[in-house]
PDB file of N, CA, C and O in Angstrom:
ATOM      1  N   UNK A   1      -4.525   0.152  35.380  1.00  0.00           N
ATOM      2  CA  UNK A   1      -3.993   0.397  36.695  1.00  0.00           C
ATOM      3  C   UNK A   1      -4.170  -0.832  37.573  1.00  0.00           C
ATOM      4  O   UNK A   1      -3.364  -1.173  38.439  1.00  0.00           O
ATOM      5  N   UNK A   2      -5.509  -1.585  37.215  1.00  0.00           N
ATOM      6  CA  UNK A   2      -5.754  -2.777  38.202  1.00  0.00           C
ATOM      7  C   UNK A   2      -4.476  -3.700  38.019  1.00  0.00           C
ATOM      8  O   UNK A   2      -3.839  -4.306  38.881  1.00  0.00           O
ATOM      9  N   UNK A   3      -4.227  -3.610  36.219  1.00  0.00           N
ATOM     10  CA  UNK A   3      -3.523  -5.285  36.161  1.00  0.00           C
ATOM     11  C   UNK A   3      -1.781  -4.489  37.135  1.00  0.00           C
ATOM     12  O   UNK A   3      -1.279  -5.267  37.947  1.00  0.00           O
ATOM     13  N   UNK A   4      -1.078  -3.110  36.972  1.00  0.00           N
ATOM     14  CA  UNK A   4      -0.389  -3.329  37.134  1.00  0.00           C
ATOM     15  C   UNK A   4      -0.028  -2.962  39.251  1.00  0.00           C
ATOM     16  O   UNK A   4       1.046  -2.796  39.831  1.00  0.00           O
ATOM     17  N   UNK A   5      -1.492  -2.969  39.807  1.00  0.00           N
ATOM     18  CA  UNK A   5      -1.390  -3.097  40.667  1.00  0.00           C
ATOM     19  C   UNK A   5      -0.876  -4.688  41.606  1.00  0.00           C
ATOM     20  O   UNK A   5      -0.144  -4.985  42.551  1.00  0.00           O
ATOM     21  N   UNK A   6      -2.186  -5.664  40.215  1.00  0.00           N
ATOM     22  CA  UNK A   6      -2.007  -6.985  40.643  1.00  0.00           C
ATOM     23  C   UNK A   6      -0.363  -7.263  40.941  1.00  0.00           C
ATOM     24  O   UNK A   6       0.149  -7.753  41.947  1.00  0.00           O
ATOM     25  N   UNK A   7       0.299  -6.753  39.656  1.00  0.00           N
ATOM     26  CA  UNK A   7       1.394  -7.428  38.887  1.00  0.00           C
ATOM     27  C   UNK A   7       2.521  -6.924  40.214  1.00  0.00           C
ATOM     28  O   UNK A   7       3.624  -7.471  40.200  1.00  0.00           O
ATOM     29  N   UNK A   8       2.326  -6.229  40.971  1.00  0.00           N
ATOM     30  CA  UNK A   8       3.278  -5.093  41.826  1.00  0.00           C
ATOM     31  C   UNK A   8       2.569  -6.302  42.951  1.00  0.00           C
ATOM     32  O   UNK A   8       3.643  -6.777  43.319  1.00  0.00           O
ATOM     33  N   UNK A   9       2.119  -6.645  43.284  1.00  0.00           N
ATOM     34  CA  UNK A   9       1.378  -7.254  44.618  1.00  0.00           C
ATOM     35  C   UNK A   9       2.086  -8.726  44.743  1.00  0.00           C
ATOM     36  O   UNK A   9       2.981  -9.194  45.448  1.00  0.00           O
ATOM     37  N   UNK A  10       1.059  -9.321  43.491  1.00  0.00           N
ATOM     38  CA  UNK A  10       2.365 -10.638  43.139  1.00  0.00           C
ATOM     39  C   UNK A  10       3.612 -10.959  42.803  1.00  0.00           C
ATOM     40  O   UNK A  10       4.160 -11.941  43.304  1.00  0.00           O
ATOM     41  N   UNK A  11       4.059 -10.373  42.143  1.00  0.00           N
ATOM     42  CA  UNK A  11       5.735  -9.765  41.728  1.00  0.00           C
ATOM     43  C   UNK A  11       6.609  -9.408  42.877  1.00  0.00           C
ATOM     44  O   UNK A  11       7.781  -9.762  43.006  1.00  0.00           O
ATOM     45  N   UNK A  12       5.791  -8.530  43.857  1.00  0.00           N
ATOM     46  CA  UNK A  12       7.059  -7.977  44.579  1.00  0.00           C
ATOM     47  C   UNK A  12       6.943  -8.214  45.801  1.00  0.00           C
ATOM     48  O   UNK A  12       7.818  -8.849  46.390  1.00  0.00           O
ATOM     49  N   UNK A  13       5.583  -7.644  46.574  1.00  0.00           N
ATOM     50  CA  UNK A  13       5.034  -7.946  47.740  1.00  0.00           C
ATOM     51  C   UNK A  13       4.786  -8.704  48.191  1.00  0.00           C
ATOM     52  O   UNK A  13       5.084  -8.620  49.382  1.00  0.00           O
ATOM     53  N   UNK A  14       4.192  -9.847  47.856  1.00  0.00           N
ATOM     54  CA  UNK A  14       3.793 -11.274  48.351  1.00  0.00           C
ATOM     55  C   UNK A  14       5.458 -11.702  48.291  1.00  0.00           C
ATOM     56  O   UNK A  14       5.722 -12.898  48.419  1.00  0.00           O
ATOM     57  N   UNK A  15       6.319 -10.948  48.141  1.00  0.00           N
ATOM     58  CA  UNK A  15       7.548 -12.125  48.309  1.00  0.00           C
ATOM     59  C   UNK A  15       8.671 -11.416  49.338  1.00  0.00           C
ATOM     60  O   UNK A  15       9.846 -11.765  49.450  1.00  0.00           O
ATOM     61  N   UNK A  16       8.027 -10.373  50.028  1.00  0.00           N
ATOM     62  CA  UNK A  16       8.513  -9.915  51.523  1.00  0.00           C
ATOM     63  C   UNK A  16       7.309 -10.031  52.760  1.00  0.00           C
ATOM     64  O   UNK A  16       6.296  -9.400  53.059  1.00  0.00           O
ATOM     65  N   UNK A  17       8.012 -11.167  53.260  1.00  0.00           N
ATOM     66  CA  UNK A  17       7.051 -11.370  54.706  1.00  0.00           C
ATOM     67  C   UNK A  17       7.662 -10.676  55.826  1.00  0.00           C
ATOM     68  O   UNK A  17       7.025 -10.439  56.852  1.00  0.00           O
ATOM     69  N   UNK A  18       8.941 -10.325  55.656  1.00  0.00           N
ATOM     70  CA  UNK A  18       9.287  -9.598  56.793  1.00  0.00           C
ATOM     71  C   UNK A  18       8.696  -7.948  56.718  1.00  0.00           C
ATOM     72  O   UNK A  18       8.586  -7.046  55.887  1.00  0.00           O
ATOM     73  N   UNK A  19       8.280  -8.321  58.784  1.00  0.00           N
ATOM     74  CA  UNK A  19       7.809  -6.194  58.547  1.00  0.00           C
ATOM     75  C   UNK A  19       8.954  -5.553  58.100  1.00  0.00           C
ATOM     76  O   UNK A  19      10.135  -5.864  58.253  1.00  0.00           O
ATOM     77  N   UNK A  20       8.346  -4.442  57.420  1.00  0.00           N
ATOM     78  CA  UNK A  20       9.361  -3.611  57.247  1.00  0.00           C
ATOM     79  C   UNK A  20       8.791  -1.691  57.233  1.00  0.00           C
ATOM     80  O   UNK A  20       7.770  -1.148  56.812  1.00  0.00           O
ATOM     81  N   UNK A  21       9.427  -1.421  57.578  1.00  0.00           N
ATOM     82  CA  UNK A  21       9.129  -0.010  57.465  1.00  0.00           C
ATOM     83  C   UNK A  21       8.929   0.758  56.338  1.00  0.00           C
ATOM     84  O   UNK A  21       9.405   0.476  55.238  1.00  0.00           O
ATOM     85  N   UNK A  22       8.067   1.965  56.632  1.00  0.00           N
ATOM     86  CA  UNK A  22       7.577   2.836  55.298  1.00  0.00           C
ATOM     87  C   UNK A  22       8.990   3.267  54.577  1.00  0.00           C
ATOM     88  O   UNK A  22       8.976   3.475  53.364  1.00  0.00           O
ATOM     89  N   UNK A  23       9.992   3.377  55.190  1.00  0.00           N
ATOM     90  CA  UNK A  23      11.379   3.731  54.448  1.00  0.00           C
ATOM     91  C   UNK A  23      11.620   2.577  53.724  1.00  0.00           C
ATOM     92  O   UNK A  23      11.113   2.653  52.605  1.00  0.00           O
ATOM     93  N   UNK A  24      12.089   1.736  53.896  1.00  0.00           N
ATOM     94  CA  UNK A  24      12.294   0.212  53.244  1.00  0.00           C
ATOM     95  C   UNK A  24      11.224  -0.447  52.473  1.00  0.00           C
ATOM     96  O   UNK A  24      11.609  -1.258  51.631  1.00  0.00           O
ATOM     97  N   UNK A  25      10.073  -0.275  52.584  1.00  0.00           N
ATOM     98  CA  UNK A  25       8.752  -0.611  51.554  1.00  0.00           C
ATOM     99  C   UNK A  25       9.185   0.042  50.770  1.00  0.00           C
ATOM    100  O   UNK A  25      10.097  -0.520  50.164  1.00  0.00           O
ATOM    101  N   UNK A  26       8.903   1.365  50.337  1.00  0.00           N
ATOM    102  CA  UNK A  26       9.740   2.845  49.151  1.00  0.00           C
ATOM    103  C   UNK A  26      10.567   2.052  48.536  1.00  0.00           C
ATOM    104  O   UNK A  26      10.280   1.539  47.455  1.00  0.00           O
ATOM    105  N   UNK A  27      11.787   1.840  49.200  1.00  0.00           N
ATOM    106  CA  UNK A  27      13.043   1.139  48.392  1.00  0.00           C
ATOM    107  C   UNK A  27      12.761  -0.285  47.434  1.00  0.00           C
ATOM    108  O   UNK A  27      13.256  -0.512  46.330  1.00  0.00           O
ATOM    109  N   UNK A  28      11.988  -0.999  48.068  1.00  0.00           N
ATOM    110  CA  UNK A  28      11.203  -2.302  47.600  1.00  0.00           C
ATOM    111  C   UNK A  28      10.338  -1.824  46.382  1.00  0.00           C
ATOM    112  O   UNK A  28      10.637  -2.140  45.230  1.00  0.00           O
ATOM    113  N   UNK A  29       9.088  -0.933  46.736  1.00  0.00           N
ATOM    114  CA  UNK A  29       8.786  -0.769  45.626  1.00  0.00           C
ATOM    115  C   UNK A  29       9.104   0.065  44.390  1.00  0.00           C
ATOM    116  O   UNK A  29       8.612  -0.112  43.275  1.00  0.00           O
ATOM    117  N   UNK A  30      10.352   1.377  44.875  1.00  0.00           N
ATOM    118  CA  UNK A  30      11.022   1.766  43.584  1.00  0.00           C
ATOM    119  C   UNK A  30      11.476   0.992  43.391  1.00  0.00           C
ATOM    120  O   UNK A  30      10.512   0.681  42.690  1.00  0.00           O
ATOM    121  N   UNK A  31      12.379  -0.143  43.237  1.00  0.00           N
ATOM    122  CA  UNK A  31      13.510  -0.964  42.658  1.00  0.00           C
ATOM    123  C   UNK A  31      12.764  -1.344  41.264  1.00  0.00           C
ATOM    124  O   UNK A  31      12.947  -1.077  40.077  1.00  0.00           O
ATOM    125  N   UNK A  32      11.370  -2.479  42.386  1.00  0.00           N
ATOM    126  CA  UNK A  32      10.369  -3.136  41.109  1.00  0.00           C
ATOM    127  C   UNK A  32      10.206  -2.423  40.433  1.00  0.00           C
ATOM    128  O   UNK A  32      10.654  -2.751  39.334  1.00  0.00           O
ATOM    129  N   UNK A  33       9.550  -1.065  40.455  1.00  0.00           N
ATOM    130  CA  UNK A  33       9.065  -0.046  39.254  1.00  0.00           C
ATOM    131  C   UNK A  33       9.912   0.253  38.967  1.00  0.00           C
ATOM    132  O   UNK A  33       9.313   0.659  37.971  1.00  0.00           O
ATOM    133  N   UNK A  34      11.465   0.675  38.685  1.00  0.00           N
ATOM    134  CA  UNK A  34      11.895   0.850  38.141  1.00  0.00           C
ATOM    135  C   UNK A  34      12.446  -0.037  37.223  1.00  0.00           C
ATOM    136  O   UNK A  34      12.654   0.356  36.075  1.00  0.00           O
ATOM    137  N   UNK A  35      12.797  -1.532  37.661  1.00  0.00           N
ATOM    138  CA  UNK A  35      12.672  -3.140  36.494  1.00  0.00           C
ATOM    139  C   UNK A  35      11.594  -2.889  35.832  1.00  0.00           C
ATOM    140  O   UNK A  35      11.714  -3.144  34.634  1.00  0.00           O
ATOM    141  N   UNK A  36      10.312  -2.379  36.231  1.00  0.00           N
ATOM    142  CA  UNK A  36       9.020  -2.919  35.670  1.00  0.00           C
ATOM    143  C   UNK A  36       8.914  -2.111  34.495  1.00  0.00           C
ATOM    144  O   UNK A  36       8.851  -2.668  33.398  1.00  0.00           O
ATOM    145  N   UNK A  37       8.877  -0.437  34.624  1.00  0.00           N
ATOM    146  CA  UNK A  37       9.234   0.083  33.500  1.00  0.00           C
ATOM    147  C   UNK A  37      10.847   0.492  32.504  1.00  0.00           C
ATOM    148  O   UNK A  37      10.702   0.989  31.387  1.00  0.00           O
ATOM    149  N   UNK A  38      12.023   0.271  32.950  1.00  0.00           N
ATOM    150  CA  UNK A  38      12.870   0.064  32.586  1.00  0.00           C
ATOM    151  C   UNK A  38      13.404  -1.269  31.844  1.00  0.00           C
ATOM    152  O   UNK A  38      13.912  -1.091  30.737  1.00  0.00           O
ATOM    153  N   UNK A  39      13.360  -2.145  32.178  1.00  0.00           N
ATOM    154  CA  UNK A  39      13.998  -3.070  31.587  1.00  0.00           C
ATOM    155  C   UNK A  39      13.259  -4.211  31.314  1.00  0.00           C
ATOM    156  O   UNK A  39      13.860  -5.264  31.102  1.00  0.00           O
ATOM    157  N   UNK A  40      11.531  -4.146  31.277  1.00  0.00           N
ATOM    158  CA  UNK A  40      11.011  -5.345  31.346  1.00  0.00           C
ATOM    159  C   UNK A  40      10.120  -5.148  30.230  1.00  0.00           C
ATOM    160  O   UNK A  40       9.158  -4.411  30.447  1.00  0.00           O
ATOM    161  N   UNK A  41      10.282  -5.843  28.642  1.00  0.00           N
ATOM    162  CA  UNK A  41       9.222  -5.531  27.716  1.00  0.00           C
ATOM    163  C   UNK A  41       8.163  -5.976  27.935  1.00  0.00           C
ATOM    164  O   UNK A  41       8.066  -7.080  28.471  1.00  0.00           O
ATOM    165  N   UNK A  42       7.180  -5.319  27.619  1.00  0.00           N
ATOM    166  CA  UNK A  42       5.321  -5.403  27.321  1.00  0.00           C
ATOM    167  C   UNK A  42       4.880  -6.435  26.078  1.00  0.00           C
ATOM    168  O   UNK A  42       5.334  -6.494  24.935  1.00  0.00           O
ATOM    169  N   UNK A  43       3.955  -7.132  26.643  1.00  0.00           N
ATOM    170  CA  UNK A  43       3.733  -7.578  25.270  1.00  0.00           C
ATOM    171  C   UNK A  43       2.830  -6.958  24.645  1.00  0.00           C
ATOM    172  O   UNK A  43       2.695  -7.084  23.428  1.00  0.00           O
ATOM    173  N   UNK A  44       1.951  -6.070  25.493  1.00  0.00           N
ATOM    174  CA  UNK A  44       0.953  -5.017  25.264  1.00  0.00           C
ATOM    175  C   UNK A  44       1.626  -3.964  24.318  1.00  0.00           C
ATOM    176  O   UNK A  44       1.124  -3.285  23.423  1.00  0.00           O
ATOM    177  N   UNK A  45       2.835  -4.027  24.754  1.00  0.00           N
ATOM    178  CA  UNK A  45       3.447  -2.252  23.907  1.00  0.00           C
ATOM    179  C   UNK A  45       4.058  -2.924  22.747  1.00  0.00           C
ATOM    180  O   UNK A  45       4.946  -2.224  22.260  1.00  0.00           O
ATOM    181  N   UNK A  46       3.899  -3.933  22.202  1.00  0.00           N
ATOM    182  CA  UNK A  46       4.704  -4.731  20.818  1.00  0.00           C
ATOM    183  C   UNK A  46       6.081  -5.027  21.233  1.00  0.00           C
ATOM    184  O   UNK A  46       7.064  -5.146  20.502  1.00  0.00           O
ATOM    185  N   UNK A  47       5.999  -5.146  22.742  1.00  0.00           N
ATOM    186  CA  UNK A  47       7.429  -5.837  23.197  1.00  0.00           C
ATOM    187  C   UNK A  47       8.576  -4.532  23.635  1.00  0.00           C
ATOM    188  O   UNK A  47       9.709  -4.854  23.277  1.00  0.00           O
ATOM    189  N   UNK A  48       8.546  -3.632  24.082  1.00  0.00           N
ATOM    190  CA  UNK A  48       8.928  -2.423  24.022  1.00  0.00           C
ATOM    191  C   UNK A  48       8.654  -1.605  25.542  1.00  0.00           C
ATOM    192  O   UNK A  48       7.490  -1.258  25.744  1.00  0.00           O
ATOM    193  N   UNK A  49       9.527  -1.338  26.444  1.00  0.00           N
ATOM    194  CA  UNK A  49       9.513  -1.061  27.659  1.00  0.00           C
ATOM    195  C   UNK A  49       8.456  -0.065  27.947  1.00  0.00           C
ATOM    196  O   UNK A  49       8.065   0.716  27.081  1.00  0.00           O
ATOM    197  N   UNK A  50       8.046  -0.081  29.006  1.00  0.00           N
ATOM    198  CA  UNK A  50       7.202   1.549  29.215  1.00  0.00           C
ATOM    199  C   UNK A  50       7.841   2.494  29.139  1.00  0.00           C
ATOM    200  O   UNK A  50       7.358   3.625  29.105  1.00  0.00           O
ATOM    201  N   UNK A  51       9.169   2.212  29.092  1.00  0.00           N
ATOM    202  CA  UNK A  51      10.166   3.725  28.886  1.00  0.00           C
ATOM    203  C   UNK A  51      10.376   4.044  27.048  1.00  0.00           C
ATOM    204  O   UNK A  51      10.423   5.102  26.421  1.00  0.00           O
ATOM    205  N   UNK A  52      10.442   2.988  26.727  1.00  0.00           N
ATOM    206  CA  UNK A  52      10.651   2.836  25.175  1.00  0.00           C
ATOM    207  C   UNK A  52       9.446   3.475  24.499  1.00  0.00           C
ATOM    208  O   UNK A  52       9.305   4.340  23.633  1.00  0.00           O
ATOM    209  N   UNK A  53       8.274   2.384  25.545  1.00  0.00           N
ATOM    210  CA  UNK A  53       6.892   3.040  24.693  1.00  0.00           C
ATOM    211  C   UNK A  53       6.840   4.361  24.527  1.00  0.00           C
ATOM    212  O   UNK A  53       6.969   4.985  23.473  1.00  0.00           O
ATOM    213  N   UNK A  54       6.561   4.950  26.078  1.00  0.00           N
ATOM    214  CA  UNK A  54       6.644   6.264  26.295  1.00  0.00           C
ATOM    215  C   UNK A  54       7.371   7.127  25.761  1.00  0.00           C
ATOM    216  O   UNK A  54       6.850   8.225  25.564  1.00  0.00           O
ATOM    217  N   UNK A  55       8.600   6.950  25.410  1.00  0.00           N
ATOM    218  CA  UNK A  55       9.726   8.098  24.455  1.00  0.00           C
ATOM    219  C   UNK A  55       9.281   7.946  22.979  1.00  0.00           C
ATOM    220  O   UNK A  55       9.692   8.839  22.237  1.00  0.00           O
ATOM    221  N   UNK A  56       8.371   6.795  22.309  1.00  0.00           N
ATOM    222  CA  UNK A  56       8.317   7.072  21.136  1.00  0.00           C
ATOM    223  C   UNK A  56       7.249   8.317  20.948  1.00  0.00           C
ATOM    224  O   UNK A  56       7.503   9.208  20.137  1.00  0.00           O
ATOM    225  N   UNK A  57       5.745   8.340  21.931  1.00  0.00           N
ATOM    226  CA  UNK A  57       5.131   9.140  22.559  1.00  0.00           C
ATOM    227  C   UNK A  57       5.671  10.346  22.723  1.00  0.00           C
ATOM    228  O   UNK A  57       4.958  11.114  22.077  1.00  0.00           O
ATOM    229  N   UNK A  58       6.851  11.152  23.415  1.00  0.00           N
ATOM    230  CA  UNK A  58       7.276  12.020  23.097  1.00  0.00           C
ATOM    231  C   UNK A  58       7.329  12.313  24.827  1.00  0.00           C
ATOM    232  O   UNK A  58       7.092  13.491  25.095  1.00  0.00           O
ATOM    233  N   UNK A  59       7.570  11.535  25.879  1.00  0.00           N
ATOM    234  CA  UNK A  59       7.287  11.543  26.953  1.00  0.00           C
ATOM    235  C   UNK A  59       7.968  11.008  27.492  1.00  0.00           C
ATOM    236  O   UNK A  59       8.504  10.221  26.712  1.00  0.00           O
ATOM    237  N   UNK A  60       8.525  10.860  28.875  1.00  0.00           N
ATOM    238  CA  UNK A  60       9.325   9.935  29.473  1.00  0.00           C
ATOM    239  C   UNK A  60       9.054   9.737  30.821  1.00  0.00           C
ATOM    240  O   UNK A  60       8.712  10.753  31.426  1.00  0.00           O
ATOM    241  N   UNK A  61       9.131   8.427  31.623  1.00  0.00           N
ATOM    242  CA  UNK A  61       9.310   8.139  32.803  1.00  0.00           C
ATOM    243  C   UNK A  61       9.912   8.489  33.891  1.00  0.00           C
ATOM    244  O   UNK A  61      11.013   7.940  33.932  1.00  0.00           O
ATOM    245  N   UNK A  62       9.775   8.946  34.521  1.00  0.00           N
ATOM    246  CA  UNK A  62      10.884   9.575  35.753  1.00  0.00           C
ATOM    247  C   UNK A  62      11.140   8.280  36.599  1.00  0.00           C
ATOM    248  O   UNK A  62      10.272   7.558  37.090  1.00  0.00           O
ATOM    249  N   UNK A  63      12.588   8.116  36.679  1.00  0.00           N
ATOM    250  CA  UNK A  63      12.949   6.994  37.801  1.00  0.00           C
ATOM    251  C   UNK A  63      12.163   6.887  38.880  1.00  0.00           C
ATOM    252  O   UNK A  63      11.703   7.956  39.281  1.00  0.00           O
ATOM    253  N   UNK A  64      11.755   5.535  39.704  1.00  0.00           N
ATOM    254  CA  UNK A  64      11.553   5.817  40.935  1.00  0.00           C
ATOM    255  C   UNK A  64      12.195   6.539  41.780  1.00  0.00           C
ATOM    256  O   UNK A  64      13.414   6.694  41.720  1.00  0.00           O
ATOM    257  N   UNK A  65      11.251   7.197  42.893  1.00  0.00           N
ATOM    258  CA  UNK A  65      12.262   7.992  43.696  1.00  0.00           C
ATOM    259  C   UNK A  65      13.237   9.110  43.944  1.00  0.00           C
ATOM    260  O   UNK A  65      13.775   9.651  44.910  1.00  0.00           O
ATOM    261  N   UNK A  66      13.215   9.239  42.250  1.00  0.00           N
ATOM    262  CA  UNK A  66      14.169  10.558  42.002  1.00  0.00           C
ATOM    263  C   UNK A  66      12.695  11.587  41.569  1.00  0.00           C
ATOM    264  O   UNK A  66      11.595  11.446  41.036  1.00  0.00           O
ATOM    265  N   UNK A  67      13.609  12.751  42.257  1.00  0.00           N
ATOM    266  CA  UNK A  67      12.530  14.109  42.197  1.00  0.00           C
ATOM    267  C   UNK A  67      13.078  15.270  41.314  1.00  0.00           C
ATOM    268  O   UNK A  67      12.423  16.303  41.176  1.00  0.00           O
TER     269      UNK A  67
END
């Protein structure tokens, strides 16, 4: 949880200096999480998305944001 807090901090946050509101932060950080586990392989998971990992698991990711 730490590394993928770091990874969300440096990745996404440190690269909006403008304020922005709790509505528009949300949007900022679903987008990333949804790149982060959608379309971005792990080298931890043998190269294989957290969505990939997770479905071989028998489990799946819910989009950001969607309920």
């Amino acid at each position: 949880m730490e590394r993928l807090i770091g990874t969300l901090q440096r990745e996404c946050l440190d690269y909006h200096y403008e304020p922005m509101n709790v509505g528009e932060l949300r949007e900022v950080v679903n987008s990333w999480l949804d790149k982060y586990h959608f379309y971005r392989p792990q080298e931890a998971l043998n190269f294989l998305t957290p969505a990939e990992f997770s479905a071989i698991l028998g489990f799946s990711i819910p989009k950001a944001g969607v309920s």
